[in-house]
N, C-alpha and C positions, 0 to 999 in steps of 0.2 A: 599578475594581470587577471588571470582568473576569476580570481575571489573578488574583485575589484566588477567582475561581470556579472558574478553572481549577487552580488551586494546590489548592486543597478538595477538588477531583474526585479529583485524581491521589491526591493522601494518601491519602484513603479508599478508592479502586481496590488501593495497596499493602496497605494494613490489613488491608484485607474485598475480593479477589481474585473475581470473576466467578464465577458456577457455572452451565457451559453446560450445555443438556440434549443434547450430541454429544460422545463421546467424543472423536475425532478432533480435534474443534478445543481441547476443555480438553486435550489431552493438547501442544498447538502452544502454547496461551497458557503454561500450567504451563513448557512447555521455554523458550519465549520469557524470561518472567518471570526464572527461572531463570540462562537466559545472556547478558544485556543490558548485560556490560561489553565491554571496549573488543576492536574489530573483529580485531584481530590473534587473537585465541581462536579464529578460526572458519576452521579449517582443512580440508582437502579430506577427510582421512580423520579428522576429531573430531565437532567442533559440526554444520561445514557438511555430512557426511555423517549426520548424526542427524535435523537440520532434513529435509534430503532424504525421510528414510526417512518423516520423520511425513507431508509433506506429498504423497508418492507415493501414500499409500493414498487420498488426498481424490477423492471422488466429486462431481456435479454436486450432487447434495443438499446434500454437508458445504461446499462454496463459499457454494450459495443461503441455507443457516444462517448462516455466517461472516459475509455479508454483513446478514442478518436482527439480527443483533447485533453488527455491528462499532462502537455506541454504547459497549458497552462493553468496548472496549478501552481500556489507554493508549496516547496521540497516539506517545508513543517505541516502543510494540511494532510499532504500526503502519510506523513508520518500517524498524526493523529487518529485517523481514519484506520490503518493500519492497527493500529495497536489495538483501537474497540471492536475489532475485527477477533480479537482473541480474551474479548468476554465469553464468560460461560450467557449471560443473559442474553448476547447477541446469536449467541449459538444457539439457542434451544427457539430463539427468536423470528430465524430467516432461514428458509428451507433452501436457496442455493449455497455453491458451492464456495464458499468466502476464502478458501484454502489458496483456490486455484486462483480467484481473482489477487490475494496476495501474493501471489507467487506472480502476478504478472506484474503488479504494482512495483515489486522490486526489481523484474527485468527492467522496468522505462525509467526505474528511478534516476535520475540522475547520476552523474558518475562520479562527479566530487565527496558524497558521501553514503554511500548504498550499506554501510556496515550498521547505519542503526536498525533496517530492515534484517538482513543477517539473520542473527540469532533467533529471532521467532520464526523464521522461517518454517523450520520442521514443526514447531509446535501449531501454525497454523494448519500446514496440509496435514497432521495426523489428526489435529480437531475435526475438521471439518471431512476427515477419512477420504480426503481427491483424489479425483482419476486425472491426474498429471499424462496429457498426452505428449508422445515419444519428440515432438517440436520441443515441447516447452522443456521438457526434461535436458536437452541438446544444449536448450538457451542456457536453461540453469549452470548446467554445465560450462559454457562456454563466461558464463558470468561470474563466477566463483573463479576459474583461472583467469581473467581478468583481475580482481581484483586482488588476488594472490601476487601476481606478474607486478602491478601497481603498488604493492606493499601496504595495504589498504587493513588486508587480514592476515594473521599469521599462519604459518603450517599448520597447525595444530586446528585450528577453525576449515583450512582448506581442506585437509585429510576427511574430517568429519563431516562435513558438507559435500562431499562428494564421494562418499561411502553414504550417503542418506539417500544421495539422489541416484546415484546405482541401484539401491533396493528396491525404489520407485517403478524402476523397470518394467512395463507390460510383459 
């Protein structure tokens, strides 16, 4: 029944598309939407230079927004956005902390499939070198046994991800 709800959401999210009240972010989902086939499109000086340009101008408000609404996204934009979060281009690109915003992207992710977030996890916060405060640490925490309990990730991913996020520790 679930996936039956989850299938509903996404059709209808394609249909009838979000209408943010921030520019900046409808102007991210719009390009998002837009370029969401295969990863080879997203080139240093095309797609992945254009992402760059939207997501430079984002200010602490247009995050606290993004995150205000990141119900309505799709789980696939989300992904998207995620992964060019762990270019080197984007990195040397945006001087906030993209580590910590991924790490929260994967607290609200959805709970049907949060394991494709998972594994870059660590790779994003050491990129971007975050200061993971002691909440978010808690979350992660409490997120990982979560999905552990759900059978989602195996021990071996659960051991490791929570020995990352212990060392994280203020």
């Amino acid at each position: 029944m679930m996936n039956i709800h989850l299938l509903k959401k996404t059709f209808y999210k394609t249909l009838f598309p979000p209408k943010f009240g921030n520019e900046k972010i409808q102007s991210l989902y719009h390009f998002i939407s837009q370029n969401d086939g295969p990863v080879e499109r997203w080139e240093a000086d095309g797609l992945l230079a254009e992402f760059i340009r939207i997501i430079k101008g984002f200010e602490e408000s247009d995050i606290t927004y993004f995150f205000e609404r990141i119900s309505l996204w799709n789980s696939y934009y989300l992904v998207i956005i995620s992964d060019k979060f762990l270019d080197s281009h984007v990195r040397a690109s945006v001087s906030y902390d993209l580590g910590l915003i991924y790490a929260k992207v994967f607290l609200l992710y959805e709970d049907a499939d949060p394991y494709y977030l998972i594994d870059n996890l660590e790779i994003a916060i050491t990129m971007y070198h975050s200061k993971i405060d002691k909440a978010t640490l808690i979350d992660l925490t409490h997120k990982i046994e979560l999905l552990h309990y759900r059978k989602l990730i195996t021990k071996q991913q659960y051991d490791y991800h929570l020995t990352f996020i212990k060392s994280l520790n203020p």
